[in-house]
N, C-alpha and C positions, 0 to 999 in steps of 0.2 A: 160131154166134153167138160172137162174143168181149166179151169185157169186160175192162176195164184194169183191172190190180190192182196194188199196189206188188210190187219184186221181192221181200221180204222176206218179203211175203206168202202169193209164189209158191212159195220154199226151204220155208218154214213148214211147206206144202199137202206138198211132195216128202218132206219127213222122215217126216209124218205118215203118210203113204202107204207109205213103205218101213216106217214099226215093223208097221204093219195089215199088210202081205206077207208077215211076219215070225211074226205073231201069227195071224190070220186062217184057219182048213182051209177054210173051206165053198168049193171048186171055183166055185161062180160067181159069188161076193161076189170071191175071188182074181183071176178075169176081169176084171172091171170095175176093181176097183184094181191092176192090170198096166196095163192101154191108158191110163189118167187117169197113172199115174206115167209111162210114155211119150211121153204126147202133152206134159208137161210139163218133165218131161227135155230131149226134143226141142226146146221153144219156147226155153229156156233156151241149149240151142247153135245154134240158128238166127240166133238173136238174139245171138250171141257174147258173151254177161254170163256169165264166170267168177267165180263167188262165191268167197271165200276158204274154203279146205277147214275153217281151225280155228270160222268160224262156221256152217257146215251143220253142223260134227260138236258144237259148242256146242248148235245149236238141235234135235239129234235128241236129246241127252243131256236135255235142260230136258222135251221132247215125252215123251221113255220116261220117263221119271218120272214126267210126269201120267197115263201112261198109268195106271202101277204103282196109282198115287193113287186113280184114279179105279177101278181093281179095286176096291181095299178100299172104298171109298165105295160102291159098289154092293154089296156083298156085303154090310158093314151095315145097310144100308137093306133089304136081301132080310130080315135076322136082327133086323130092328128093335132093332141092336143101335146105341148111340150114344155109346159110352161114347170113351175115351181113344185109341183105333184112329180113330174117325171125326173124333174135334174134331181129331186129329195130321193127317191127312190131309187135310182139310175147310183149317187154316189153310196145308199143306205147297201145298196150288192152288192159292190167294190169292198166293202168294209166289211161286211157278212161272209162273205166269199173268205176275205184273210183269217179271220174269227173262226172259222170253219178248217179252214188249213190248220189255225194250232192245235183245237181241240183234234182233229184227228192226229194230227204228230202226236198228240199226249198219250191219246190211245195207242198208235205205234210203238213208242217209246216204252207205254207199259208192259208190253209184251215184250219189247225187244226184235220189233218186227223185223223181217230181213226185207222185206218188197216196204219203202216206204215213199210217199209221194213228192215229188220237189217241185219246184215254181221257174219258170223261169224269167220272172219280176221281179222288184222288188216292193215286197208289202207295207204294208201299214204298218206292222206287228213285227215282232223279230220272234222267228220261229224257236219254241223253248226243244 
């Protein structure tokens, strides 16, 4: 089955996937996010869309951060702890998350994508 996603959406998925590669032991969760990073890799130079290097490497930096974030945000929630760790983190996603909306719009935008993602809040950021 395919389904059309913007490319932006698609880098997004690729970054995510390489931090979880990165991050990730358990042998067969690593499986399964090798062949998906792969198969999406692949799609990417099939379909000859060379994303520009400095926003994959923006959108993986923006991705490991929430990742970091969302450690601590779970580790307080485990310690029912909610103090200044959680609200730092809690608002650092909020911001991350918008951060993440532009750079993928920029990717959208550089292809000229037709499938592109909207909000239906209003951000931090004013989408470029």
């Amino acid at each position: 089955m395919k389904i059309e996603v913007s490319i932006g959406e698609v880098v997004d998925k690729i970054t995510i996937l390489q931090i979880k590669k990165e991050k990730i032991k358990d042998k067969t969760k690593l499986k399964y996010i090798k062949e998906e990073l792969n198969i999406l890799q692949n799609t990417l130079k099939t379909e000859n869309i060379l994303v520009p290097e400095n926003l994959i490497d923006e959108l993986r930096d923006i991705n490991q951060q929430l990742w970091d974030a969302e450690d601590v945000i779970r580790e307080c929630e485990k310690n029912d702890n909610f103090g200044d760790s959680f609200v730092k983190c809690a608002r650092l996603d909020a911001i991350l998350n918008d951060e993440r909306f532009l750079v993928k719009n920029k990717i959208n935008n550089h292809f000229d994508s037709l499938v592109k993602e909207q909000k239906s809040y209003e951000g931090l950021y004013t989408a470029n």
